[in-house]
N, C-alpha and C positions, 0 to 999 in steps of 0.2 A: 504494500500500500504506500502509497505517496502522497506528500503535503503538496496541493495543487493552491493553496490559499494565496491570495495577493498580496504579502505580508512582504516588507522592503526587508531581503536577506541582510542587510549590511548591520540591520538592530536587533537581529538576531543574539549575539555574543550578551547584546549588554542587558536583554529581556531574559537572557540564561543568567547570568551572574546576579541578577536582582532576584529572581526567584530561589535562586541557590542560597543566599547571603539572606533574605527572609527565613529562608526552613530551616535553616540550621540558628536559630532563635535571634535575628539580625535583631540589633538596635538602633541608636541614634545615637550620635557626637558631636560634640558642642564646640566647634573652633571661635576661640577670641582673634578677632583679627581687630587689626588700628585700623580705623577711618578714613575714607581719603578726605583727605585736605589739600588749600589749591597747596600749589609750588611757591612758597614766598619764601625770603629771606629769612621774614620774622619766625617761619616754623624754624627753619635750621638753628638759629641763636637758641631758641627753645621760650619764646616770648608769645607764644600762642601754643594752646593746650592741644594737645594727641587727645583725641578721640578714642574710644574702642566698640566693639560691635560683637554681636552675640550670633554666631552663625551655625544652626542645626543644618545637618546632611543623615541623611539614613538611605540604604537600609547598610549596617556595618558590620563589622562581624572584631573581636578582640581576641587576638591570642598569647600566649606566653610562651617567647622564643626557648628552647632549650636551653640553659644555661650554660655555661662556659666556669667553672669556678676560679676565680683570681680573688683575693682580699682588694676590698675595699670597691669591686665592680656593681652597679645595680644591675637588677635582672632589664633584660631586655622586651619590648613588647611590639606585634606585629597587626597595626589595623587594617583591615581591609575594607574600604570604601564604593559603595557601586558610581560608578562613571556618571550617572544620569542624576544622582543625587546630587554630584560634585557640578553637574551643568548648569544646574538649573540656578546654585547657588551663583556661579562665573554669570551669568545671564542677569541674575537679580542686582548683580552688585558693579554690573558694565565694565568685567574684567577682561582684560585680551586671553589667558588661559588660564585653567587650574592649578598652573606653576606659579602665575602672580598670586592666587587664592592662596597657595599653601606658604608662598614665600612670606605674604604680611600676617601668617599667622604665630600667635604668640604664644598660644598656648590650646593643647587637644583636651576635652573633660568628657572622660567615659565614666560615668555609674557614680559620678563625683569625685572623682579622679580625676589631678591635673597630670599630663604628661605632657613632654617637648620634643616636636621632632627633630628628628638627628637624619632620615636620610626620607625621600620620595620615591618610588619608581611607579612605573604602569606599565601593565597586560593589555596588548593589541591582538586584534583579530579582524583581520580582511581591511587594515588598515584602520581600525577602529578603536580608540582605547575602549573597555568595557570594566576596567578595575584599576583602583589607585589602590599604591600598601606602602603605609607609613611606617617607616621605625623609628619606636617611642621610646623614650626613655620618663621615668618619674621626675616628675617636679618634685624637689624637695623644700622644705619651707627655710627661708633664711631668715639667719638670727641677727637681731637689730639691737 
């Protein structure tokens, strides 16, 4: 039997990866990212205030990389982001791509957990990304 339906093969990958990343009990994450603000001088002096913004993406999935045991290393964590979540946020927020989204962000909050990203990559398929996987590390709280 064959799928004769009219459906644009190309969004196929990222309608698999959202279903996928749902059933295996997908959630939501909360990136902080700064504001845009224009270009002026007076931002760079630091004479006008940064901004920040609360930006939900779902559906996501959390894992805990295997460990490496070194003293004094945190565990490491691996999110996995669906592509279409990540779009629509680039869309709302009149980003050129999901590299400027992850680049102004400051900080990832899963389940109430702050984590920081430390690397990006993305899964293509038919020239399409369909997944973003961020490696996290814990925020830790510094002492004042």
């Amino acid at each position: 039997m064959s799928d004769t339906a009219p459906r644009n093969p190309m969004g196929a990958p990222q309608m698999l990866a959202d279903a996928l990343l749902r059933s295996v009990a997908g959630t939501s994450a909360l990136l902080r990212v700064t504001g845009a603000n224009a270009e002026s001088s007076q931002l760079e002096v630091g004479l006008v205030a940064t901004t920040f913004a609360e930006v939900v993406v779902s559906p996501v999935v959390m894992r805990k990389l295997r460990p490496t045991w070194q003293e004094g290393n945190q565990p490491k964590w691996e999110l996995l982001i669906s592509a279409t979540g990540v779009e629509q946020q680039v869309n709302t927020l009149s980003l050129a791509s999901a590299q400027a989204l992850f680049a102004m962000t400051l900080a990832v909050t899963v389940a109430g957990q702050d984590y920081l990203i430390e690397s990006v990559s993305s899964n293509e398929a038919f020239g399409t990304v369909y997944l973003y996987r961020l490696l996290l590390r814990e925020a830790r709280q510094q002492a004042i």
